[in-house]
Biopython code that builds the backbone (N, CA, C, O; Angstrom):
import numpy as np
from Bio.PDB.StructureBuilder import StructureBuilder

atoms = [
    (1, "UNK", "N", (-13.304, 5.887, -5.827)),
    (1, "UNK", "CA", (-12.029, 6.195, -5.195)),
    (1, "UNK", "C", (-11.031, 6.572, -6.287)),
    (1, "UNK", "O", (-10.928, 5.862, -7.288)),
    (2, "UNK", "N", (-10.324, 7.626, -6.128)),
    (2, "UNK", "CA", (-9.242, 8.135, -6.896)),
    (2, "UNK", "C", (-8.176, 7.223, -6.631)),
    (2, "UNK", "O", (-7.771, 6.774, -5.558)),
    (3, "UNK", "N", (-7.596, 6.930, -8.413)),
    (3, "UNK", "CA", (-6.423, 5.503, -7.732)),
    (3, "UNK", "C", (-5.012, 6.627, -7.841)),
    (3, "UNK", "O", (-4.773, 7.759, -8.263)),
    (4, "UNK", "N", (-4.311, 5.505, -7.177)),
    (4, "UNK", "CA", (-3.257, 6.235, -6.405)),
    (4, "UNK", "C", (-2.412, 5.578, -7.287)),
    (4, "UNK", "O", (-2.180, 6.177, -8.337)),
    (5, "UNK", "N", (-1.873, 4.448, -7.114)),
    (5, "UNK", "CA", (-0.614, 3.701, -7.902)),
    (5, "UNK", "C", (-1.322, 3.588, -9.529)),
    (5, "UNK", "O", (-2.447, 3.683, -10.018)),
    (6, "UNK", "N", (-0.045, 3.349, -9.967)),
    (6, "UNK", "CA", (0.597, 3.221, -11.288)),
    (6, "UNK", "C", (0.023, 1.780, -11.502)),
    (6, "UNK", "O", (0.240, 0.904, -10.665)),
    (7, "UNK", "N", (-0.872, 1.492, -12.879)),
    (7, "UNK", "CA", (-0.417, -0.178, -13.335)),
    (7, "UNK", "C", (0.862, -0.363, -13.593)),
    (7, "UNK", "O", (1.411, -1.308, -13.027)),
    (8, "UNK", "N", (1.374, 0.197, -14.192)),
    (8, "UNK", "CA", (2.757, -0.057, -14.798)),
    (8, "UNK", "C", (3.319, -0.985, -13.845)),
    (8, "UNK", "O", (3.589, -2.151, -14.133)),
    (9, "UNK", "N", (3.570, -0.244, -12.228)),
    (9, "UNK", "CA", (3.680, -0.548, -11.003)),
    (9, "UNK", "C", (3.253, -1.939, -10.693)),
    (9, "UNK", "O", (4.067, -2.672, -10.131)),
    (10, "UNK", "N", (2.244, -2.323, -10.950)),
    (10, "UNK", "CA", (1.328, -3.263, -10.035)),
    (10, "UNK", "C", (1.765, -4.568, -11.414)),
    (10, "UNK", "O", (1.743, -5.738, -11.031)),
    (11, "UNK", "N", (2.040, -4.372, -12.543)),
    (11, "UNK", "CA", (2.532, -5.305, -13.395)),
    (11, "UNK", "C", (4.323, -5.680, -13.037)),
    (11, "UNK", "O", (4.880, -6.773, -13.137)),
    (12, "UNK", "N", (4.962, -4.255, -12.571)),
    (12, "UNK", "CA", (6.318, -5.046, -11.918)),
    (12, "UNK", "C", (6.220, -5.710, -11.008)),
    (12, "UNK", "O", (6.966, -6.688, -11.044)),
    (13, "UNK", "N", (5.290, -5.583, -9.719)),
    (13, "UNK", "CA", (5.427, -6.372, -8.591)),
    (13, "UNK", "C", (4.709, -8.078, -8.779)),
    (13, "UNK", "O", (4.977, -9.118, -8.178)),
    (14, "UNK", "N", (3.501, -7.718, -10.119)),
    (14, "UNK", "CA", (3.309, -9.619, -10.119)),
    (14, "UNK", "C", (3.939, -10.102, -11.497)),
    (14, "UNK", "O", (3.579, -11.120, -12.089)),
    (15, "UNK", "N", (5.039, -9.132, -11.969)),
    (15, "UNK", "CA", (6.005, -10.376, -12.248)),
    (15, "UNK", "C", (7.607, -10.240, -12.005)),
    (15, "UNK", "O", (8.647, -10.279, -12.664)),
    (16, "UNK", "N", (7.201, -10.067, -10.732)),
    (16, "UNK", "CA", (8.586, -10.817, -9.534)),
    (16, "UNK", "C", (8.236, -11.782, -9.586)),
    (16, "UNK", "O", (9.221, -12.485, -9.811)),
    (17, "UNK", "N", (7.005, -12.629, -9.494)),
    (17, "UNK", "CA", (6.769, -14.077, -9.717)),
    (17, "UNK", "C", (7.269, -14.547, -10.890)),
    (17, "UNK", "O", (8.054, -15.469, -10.669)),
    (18, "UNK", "N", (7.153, -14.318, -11.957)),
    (18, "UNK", "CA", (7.401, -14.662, -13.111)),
    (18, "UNK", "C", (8.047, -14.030, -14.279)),
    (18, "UNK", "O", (7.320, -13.886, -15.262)),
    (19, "UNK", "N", (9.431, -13.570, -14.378)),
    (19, "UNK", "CA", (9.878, -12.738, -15.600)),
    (19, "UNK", "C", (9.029, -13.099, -16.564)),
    (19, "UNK", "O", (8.264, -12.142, -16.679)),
    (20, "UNK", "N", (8.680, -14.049, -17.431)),
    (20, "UNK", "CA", (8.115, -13.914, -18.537)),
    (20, "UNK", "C", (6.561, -14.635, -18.715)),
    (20, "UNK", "O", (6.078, -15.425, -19.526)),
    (21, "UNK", "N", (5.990, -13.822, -17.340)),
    (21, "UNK", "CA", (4.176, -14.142, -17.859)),
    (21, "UNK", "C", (4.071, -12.628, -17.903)),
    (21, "UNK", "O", (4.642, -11.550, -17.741)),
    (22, "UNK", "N", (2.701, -13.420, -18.307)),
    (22, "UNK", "CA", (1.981, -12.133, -19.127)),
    (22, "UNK", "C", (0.867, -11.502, -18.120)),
    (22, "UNK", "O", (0.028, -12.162, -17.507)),
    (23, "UNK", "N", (1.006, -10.307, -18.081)),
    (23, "UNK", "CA", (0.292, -9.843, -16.841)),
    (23, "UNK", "C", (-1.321, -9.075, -17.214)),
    (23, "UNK", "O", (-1.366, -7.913, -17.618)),
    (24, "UNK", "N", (-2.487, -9.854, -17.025)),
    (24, "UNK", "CA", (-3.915, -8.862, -17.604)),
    (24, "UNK", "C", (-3.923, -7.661, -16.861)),
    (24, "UNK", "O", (-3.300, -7.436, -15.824)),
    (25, "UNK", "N", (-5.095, -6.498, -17.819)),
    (25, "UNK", "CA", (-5.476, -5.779, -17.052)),
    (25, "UNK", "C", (-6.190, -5.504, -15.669)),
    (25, "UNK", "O", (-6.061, -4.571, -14.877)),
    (26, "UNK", "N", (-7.068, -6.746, -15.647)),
    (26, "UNK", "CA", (-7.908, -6.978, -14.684)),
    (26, "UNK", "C", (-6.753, -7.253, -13.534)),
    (26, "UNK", "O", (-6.752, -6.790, -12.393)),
    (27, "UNK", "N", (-5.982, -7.940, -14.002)),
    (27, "UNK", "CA", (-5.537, -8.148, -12.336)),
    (27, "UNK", "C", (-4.416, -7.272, -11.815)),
    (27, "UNK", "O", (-4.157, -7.396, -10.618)),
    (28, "UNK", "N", (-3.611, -6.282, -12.626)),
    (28, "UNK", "CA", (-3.468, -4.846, -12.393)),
    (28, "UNK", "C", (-4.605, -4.435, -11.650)),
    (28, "UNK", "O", (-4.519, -4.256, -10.435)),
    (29, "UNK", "N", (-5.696, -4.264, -12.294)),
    (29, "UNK", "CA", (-6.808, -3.283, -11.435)),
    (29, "UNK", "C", (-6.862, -4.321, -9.712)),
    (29, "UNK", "O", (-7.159, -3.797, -8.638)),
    (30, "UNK", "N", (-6.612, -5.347, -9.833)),
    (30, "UNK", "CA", (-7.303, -5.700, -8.548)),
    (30, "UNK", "C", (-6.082, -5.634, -7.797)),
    (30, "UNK", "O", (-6.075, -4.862, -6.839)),
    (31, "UNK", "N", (-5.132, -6.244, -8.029)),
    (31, "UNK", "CA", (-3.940, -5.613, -6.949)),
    (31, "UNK", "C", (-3.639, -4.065, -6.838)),
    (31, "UNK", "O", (-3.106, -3.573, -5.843)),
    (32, "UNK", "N", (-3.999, -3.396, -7.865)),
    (32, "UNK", "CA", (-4.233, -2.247, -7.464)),
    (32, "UNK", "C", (-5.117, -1.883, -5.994)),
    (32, "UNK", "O", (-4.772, -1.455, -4.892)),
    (33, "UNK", "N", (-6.056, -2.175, -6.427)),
    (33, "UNK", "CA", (-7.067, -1.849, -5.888)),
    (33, "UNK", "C", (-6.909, -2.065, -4.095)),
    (33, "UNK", "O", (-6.924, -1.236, -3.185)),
    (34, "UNK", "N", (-6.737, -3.765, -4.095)),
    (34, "UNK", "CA", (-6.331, -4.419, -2.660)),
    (34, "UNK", "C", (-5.053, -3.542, -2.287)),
    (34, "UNK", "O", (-5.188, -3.193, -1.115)),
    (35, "UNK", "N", (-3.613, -2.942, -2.936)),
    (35, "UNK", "CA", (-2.501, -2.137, -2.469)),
    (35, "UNK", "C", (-3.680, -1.377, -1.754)),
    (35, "UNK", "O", (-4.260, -1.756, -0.736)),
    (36, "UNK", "N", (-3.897, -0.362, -2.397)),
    (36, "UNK", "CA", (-4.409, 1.022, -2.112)),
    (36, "UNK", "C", (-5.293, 1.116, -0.934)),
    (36, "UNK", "O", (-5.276, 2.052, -0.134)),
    (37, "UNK", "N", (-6.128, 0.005, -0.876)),
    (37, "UNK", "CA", (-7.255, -0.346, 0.447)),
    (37, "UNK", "C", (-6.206, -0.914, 1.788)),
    (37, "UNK", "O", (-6.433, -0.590, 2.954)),
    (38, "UNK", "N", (-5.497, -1.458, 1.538)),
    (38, "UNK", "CA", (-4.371, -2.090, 2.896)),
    (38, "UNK", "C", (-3.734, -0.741, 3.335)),
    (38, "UNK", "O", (-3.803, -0.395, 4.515)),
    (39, "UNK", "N", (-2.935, 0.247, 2.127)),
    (39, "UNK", "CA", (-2.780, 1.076, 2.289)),
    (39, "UNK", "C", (-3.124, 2.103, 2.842)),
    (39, "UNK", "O", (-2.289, 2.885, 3.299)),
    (40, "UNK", "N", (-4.146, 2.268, 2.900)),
    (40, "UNK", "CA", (-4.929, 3.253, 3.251)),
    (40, "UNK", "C", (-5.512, 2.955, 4.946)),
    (40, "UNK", "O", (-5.877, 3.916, 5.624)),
    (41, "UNK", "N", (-5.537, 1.820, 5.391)),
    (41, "UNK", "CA", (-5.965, 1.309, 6.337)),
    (41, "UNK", "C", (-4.296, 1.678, 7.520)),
    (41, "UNK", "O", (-4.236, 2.125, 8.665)),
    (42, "UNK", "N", (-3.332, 1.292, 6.677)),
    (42, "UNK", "CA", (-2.075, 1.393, 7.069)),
    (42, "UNK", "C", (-2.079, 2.623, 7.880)),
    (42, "UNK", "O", (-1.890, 2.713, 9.093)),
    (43, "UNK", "N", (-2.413, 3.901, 6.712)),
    (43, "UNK", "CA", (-2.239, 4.819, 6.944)),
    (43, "UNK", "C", (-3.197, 5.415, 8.066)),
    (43, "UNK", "O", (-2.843, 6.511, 8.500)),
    (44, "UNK", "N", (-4.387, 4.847, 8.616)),
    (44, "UNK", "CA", (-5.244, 5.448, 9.657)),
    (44, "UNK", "C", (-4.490, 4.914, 10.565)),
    (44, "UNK", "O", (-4.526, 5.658, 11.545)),
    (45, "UNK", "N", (-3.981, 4.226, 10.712)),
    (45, "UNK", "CA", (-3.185, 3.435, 11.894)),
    (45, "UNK", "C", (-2.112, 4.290, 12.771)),
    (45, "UNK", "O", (-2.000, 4.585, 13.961)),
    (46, "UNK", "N", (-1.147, 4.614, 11.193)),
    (46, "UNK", "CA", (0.368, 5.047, 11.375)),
    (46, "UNK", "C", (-0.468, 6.561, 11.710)),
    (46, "UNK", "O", (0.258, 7.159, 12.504)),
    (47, "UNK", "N", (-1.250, 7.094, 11.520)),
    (47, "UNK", "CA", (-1.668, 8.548, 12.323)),
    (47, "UNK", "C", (-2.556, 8.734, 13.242)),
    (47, "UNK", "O", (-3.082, 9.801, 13.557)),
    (48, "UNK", "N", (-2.787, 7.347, 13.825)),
    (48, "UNK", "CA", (-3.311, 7.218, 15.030)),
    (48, "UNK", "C", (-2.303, 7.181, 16.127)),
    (48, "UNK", "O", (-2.566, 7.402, 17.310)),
    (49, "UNK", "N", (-0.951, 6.839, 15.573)),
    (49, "UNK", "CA", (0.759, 6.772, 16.470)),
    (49, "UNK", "C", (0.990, 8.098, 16.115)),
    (49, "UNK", "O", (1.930, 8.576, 16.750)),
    (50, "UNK", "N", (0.777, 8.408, 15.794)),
    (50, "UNK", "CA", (1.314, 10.149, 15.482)),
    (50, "UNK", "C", (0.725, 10.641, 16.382)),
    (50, "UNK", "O", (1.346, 10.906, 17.412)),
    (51, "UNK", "N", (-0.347, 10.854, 16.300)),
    (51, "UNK", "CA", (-1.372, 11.828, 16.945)),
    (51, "UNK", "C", (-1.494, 11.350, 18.401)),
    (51, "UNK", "O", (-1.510, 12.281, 19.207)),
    (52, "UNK", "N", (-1.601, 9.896, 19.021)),
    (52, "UNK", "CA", (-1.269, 9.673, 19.898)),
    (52, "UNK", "C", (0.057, 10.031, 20.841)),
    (52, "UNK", "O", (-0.020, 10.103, 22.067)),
    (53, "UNK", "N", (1.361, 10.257, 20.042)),
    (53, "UNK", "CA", (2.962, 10.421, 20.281)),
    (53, "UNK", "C", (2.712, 11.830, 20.376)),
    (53, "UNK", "O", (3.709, 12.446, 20.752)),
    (54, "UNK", "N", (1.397, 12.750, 20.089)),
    (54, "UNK", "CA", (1.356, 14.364, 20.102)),
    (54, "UNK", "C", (1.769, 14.912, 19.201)),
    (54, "UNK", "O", (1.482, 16.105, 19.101)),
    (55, "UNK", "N", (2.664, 14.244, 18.103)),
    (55, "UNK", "CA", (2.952, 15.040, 16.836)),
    (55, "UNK", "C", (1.527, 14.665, 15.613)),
    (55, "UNK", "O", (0.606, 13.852, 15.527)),
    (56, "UNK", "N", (2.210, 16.112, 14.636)),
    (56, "UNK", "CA", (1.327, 16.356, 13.291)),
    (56, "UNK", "C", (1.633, 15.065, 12.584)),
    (56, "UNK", "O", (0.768, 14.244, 12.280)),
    (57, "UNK", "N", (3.269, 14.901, 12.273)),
    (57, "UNK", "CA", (3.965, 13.958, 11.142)),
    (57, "UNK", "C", (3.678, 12.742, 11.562)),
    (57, "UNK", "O", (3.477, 12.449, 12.741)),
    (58, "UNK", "N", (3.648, 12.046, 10.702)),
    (58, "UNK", "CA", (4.051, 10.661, 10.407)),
    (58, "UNK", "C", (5.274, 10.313, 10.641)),
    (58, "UNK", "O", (5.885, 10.717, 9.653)),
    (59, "UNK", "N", (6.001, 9.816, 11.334)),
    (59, "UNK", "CA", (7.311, 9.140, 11.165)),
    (59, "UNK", "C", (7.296, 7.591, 10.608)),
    (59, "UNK", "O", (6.337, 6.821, 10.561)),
    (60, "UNK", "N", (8.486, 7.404, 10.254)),
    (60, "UNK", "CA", (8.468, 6.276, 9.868)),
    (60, "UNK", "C", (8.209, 5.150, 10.407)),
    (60, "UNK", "O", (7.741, 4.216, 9.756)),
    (61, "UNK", "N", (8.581, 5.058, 12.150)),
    (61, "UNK", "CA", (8.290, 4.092, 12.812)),
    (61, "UNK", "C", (7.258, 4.214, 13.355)),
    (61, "UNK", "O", (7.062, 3.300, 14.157)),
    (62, "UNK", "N", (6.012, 5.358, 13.265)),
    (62, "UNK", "CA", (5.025, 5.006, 13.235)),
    (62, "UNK", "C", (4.393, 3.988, 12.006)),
    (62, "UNK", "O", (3.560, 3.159, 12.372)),
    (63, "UNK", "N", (4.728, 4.028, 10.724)),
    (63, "UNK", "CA", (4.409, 3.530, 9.728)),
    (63, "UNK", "C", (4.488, 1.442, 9.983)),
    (63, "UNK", "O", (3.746, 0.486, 9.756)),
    (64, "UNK", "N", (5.998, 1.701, 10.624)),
    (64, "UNK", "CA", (6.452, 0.102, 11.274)),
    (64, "UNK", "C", (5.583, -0.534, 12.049)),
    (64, "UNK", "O", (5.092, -1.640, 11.827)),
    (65, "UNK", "N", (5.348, 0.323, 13.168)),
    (65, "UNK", "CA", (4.195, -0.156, 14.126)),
    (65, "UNK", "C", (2.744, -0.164, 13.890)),
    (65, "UNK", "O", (1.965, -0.792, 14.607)),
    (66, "UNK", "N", (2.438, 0.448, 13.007)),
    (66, "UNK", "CA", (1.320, 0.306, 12.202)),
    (66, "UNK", "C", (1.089, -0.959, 11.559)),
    (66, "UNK", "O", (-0.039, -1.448, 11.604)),
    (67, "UNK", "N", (2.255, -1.685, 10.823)),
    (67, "UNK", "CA", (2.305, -2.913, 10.095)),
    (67, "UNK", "C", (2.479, -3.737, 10.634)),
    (67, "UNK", "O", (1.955, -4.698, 10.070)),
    (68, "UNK", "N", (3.087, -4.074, 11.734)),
    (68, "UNK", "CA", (3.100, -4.738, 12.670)),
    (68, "UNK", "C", (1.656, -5.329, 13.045)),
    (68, "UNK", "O", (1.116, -6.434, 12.981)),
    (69, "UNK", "N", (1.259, -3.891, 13.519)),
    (69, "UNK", "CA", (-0.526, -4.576, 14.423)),
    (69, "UNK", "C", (-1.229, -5.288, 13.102)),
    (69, "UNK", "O", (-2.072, -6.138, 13.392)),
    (70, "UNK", "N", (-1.081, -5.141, 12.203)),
    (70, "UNK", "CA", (-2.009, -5.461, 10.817)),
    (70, "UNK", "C", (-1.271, -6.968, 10.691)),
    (70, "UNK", "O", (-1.577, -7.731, 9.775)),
]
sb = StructureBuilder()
sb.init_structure("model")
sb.init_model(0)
sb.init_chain("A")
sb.init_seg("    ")
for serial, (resi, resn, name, xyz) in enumerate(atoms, 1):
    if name == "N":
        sb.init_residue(resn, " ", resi, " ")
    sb.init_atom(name, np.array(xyz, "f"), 0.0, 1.0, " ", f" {name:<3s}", serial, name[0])
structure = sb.get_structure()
């Protein structure tokens, strides 16, 4: 699978837990990894409300109601 997010990224969001730990590579790759797979699941959802609603786009509150059912 082609990755999508940034480590850089995935090292700001696990240390909102902690300003000053130290963040490995490995677990960059795995919250990577788990984002991108939820994500992606998200996204069959939120264009299953699209396509159901008769439009091409995505709207945003398809995206809501998508997260919701999850």
């Amino acid at each position: 699978m082609n990755k999508i997010l940034p480590l850089a990224a995935m090292e700001k969001i696990l240390k909102k837990g902690s300003a000053d730990i130290r963040v490995s590579e490995p677990a960059k790759e795995v919250l990577r990894e788990y984002l991108e797979e939820k994500g992606i699941e998200l996204a069959k959802v939120a264009a299953e409300f699209s396509v159901h609603a008769g439009r091409k786009t995505i709207k945003a509150e398809d995206v809501r109601l998508a997260a919701k059912k999850h």
